[in-house]
BAKEDO-459890 format. One record per residue (C-alpha): x negated, y negated, z. Coordinates in steps of 0.05 Angstrom, whole numbers, plus 5000, padded with zeros to 4 digits. Example, Ala and Ser with C-alpha at 12.3 -4.5 7.8 and 13.67 -1.06 7.14 Angstrom:
BEGIN
475450905156472750215143
//
This chain:
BEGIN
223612029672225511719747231411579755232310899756228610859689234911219658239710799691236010159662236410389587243310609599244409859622241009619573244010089512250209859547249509169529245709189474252209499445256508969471252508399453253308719381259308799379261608089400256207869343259208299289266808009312263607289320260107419241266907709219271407009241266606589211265406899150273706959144273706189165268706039115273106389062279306049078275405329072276205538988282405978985283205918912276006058899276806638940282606878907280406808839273507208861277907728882281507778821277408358784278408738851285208618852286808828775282309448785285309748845292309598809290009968747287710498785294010608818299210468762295510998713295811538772302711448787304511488712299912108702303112478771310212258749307912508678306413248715311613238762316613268706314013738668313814168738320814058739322214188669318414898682322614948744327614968708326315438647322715928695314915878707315016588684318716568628317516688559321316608491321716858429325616458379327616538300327016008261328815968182323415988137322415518083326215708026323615727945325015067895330215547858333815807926339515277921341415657844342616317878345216097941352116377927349317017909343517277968344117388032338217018066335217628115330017328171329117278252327917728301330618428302334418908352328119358339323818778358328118808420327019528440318419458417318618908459321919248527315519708525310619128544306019248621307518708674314918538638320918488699325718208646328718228579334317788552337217768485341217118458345117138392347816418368353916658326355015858310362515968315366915308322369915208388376215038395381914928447388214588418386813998376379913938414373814208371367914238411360214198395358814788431354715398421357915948417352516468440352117248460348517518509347118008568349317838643341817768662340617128620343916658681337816868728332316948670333916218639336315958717343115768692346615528767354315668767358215028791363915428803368316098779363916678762359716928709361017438668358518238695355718768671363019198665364818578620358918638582360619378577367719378559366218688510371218398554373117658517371517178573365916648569362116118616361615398599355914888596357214288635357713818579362014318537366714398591367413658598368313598518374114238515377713968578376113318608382313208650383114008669380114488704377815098659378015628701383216138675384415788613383616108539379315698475378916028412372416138380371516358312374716198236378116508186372016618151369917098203374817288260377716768320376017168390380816878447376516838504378216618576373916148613371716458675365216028692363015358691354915188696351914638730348514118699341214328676337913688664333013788615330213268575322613118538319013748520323314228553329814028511324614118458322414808475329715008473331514678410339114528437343114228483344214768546349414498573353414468511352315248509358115698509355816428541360017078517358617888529353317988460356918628450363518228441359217768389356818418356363118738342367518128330362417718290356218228261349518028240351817558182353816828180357916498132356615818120361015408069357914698045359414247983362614787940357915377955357615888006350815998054350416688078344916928123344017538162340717408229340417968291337617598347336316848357332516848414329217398468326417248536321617548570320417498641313117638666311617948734306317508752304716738725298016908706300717438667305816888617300416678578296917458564303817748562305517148505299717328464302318098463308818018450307417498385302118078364307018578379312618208336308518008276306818718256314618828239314218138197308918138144314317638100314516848102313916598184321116698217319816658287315916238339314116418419315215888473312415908541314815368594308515438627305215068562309514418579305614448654298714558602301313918554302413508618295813628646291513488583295812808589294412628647287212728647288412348580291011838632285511948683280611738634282411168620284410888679277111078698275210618645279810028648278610108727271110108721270309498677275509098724271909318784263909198744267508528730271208348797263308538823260208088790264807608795263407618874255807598867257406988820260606658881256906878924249906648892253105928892255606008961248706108989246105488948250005058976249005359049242405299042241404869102246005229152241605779134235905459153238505259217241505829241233606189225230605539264235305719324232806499320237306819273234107469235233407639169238608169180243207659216243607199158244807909106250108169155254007509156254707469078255508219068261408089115263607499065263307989003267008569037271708139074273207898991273708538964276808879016281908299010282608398934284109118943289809048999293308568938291008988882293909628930301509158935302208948858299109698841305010038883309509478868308609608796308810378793316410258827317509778776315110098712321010688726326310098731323809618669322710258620330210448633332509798622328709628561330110338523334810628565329511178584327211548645319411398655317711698720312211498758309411798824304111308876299211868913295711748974289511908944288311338892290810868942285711068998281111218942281110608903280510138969274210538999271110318927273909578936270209548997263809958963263809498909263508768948257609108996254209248932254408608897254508248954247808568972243408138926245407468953245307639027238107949017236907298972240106879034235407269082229507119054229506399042224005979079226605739137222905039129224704989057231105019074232304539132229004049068234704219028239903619006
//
């Protein structure tokens, strides 16, 4: 090709494109112009957008604040974690005759503990014992629980120290009496003190009182929803002691008295956690160690295992709960909001019939007339979904704030960038595809017929 014949097409590409251009911007104004004439009928079109693209984004944000919680709930119990828990099983119709004279024998044993230690891909192993001892300092009685167990159970269960120390392995050793506190415990036993260095007395005289000496205080662990659940007590109204001091000071049996007669039950353990090497290994390692336990316990069920990772499992089947149906109540505002437009639009070329037929007299194409009201329908939807995008967001930072105030619970909610890109791309999908009838009807009109039209 000479030449010049490339530098002509070039010229003429050149302003081909331009010319375009300015047509596309001169087909945008108008068609904006055109929807400002009839605000409110514009705004009312747009209104299945707008609820859609809200929905959209209001169920995300409650399914991603849904998971985000439970992430930090699994934070904060360890990701790796595992426990083993007794429970009490149900007891016979005629138990309550001959309370007074059993001892009720269940829950995991110290042999459980040692089968257990010789499970593959295991880094930890922490025994618990609740001695449910009062706690008392002075006239104050606490709620607390008074529990037993090794120095490893701070970084197993990720108890934080606020301040002091926690108690060592020497202590541990030598069942030295000094204990940690809970954060809500230590508030309870001495609200207007510090408790480092100072003594409470746990215990009765139905057993033994241990003076102990607090020499750590724990922060605050925050748990709440399932993961208060999975514990089945307050942690921060915990009260941490050597388990060899609980052992020798307190044994394996419990002495409950209640209306006149005395519960006794023999318990070894309360809980055990495991620590797994790997988080793919939780779940396997879980599975073996409830095999493992149940061979030793052929009687009535008297323990259960727990593995935070399940909350992060429960939290995910919710939210794709949640996903569903925000795909559904999105889809039918969005199938609605469509047709809605094509409604509009349908009228909207009926009574433009006779610009229509002017603009084709003066030379406009077929593909003119169906880009101008394409424009129209996007310009709607696209519209609709910047509004639905502000009440969606605004209402996902609300929801938080009005659940708190109404029940005085935490509802967290979290917007992501994805089903606010997302759900305006299909805004904009969804007024070119409705819109797409009526332009093509628009297009297609007889150009005489319509200059006739009244």
């Amino acid at each position: 090709m000479a030449p010049d014949a490339a530098l002509l097409l070039t010229i003429n590409a050149q302003v081909y494109g331009r010319a375009m251009f300015e047509f596309l911007i001169e087909t945008f104004v108008m068609g904006v112009k055109n929807l400002h004439l009839h605000k409110l009928r514009s705004l009312l079109t747009a209104l299945g957008i707008i609820f859609g693209v809200a929905a959209v984004i209001i169920m995300v944000a409650i399914g991603e604040g849904t998971k985000q919680t439970a992430l930090e709930q699994l934070r904060q119990l360890g990701a790796r974690n595992i426990l083993l828990r007794s429970i009490k099983p149900a007891e016979s119709s005629d138990a309550g005759d001959n309370r007074t004279q059993r001892t009720l024998e269940y829950g995991l044993k110290r042999l459980d503990l040692e089968r257990l230690k010789t499970l593959p891909n295991l880094t930890a192993i922490v025994p618990l014992r609740d001695t449910e001892q009062r706690v008392v300092r002075g006239e104050i009685r606490a709620a607390a629980n008074a529990i037993g167990t090794t120095p490893q159970a701070f970084d197993v269960i990720n108890l934080r120290l606020s301040r002091g120390r926690t108690f060592n392995q020497l202590d541990y050793e030598r069942s030295t009496p000094v204990c940690v506190l809970g954060a809500t415990a230590a508030k309870q036993l001495f609200p207007f003190q510090d408790p480092i260095g100072q003594t409470i007395h746990v215990g009765s005289a139905v057993s033994s009182i241990v003076v102990m000496e607090v020499v750590g205080v724990l922060e605050p662990t925050g748990l709440r929803g399932e993961g208060a659940a999975m514990i089945n007590r307050n942690l921060d109204m915990d009260l941490y002691f050597p388990l060899t001091l609980a052992q020798s000071a307190f044994g394996d049996v419990i002495i409950r008295r209640q209306a006149g007669s005395i519960e006794r039950k023999q318990l070894e353990i309360s809980e055990i956690w495991l620590q797994a090497n790997a988080t793919e290994n939780v779940e396997p390692l879980a599975a073996m160690a409830e095999n493992l336990v149940s061979k030793s316990h052929a009687g009535p069920l008297d323990f259960e295992v727990k593995a935070p990772i399940q909350i992060l499992r429960s939290a995910e089947k919710v939210q794709e709960q949640f996903n569903y149906i925000m795909v559904g109540i999105a889809s039918f505002a969005l199938i609605v909001g469509g047709i809605g437009i094509m409604n509009i639009m349908l009228a909207n070329v009926t009574e433009r019939t006779r610009e229509i037929g002017i603009r084709r007299a003066l030379g406009a194409k077929r593909r003119h007339i169906t880009l101008q009201f394409l424009i129209e329908t996007t310009v709607i939807s696209l519209s609709g979904g910047l509004i639905g995008i502000a009440f969606g967001a605004g209402g996902a930072v609300l929801l938080p704030i009005l659940t708190q105030w109404l029940s005085s619970q935490s509802y967290p909610t979290q917007i992501t960038s994805w089903s606010v890109i997302g759900s305006f791309v299909i805004s904009g999908m969804i007024g070119i595809s409705f819109g797409m009838y009526p332009a093509v009807m628009a297009a297609r009109m007889n150009p005489i017929e319509a200059l006739r039209h009244e």
